[in-house]
N, C-alpha and C positions, 0 to 999 in steps of 0.2 A: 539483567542481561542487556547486552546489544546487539544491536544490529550487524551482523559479519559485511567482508566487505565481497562476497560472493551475491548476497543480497543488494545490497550498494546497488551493485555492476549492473545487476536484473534491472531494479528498481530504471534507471538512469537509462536501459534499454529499452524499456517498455515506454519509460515517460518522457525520450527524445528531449534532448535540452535545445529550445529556444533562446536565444539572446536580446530576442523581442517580443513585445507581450502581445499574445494574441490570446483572441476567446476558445476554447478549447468547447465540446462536441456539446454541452449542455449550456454553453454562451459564460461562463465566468473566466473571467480576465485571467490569464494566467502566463508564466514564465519561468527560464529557466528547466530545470527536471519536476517539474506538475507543481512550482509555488503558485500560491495564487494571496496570499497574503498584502493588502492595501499595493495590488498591483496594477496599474491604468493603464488605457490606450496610448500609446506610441513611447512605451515606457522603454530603455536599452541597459542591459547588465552586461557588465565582464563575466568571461566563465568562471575566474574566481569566484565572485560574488554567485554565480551559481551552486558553484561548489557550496559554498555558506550557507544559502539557502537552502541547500538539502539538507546537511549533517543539523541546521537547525527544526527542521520541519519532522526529520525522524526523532527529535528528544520527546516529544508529546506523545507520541504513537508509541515509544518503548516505553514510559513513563506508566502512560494504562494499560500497554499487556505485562504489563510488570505488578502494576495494582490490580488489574483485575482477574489474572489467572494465579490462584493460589498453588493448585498444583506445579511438582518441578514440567519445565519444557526443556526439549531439548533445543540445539540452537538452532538446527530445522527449520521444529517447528514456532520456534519463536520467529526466523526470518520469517514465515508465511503468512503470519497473524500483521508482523510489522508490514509487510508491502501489502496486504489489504485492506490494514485500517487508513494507509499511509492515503489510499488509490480510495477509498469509500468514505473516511471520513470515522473518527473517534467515537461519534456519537451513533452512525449506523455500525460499526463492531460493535459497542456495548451492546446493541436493542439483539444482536444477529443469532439465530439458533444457531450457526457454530459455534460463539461464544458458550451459549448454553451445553453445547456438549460435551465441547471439553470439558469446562467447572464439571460434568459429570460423571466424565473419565470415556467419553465414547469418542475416542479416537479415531476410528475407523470412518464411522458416521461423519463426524467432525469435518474430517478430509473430502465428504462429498460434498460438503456444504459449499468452497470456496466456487464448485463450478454455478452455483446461484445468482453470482453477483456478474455477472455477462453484460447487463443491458443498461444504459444510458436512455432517460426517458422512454422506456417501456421495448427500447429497441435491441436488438444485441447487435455487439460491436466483436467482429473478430480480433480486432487487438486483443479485447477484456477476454476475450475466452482461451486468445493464447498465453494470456499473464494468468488465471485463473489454471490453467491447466498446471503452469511453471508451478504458482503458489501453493497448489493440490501435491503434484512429485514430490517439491522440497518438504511441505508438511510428514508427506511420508519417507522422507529420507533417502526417495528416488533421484536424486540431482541433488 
């Protein structure tokens, strides 16, 4: 599967595109729509190159909920799974008991899971709980 471009649009909402690299709320360098890949201080991108940066940075993220959800998804809730591994990182999706319940068919459960991931160094961030909320709807095919 991929990523829809309803997802995209969220995605790009949530993570405001920069054209210069600033440190984002846990101090890693970042730009563009949340890349942060060998990105430095007083670094400057075109939006193209933003654009780029994105549709590149979602191949890894649909890659593993492609490998790692054997069950069908719908595209939902595949968008919901892609913009939170996208926003927490590949390796906090695999470790995350949502992961774990979907693989176990708890959908329902599953869906409550995304309002968990709120907080940036122990704090909660209203952005993340308003992209958390978005990611919970679209999982359940609310939006």
């Amino acid at each position: 599967m991929r990523t829809s471009e309803i997802c995209i649009n969220a995605i790009k909402g949530f993570e405001g595109c920069e054209l210069e690299s600033y440190q984002d709320s846990v101090g890693i360098w970042t730009i563009g729509w949340g890349h942060t890949k060998e990105v430095s201080p007083n670094q400057s991108i075109s939006l193209t190159q933003a654009e780029e940066y994105l549709k590149s940075d979602l191949v890894p993220c649909e890659l593993a909920i492609n490998r790692l959800i054997h069950s069908p998804l719908t595209q939902w809730q595949f968008d919901a799974c892609v913009s939170l591994s996208y926003n927490i990182g590949i390796g906090n999706f695999t470790r995350s008991t949502l992961l774990s319940l979907i693989q176990k068919g708890g959908i329902s459960q599953a869906s409550r899971e995304f309002l968990r991931w709120d907080k940036a160094e122990g704090k909660t961030l209203p952005g993340l709980t308003t992209r958390r909320n978005w990611e919970m709807k679209r999982f359940l095919n609310l939006i």
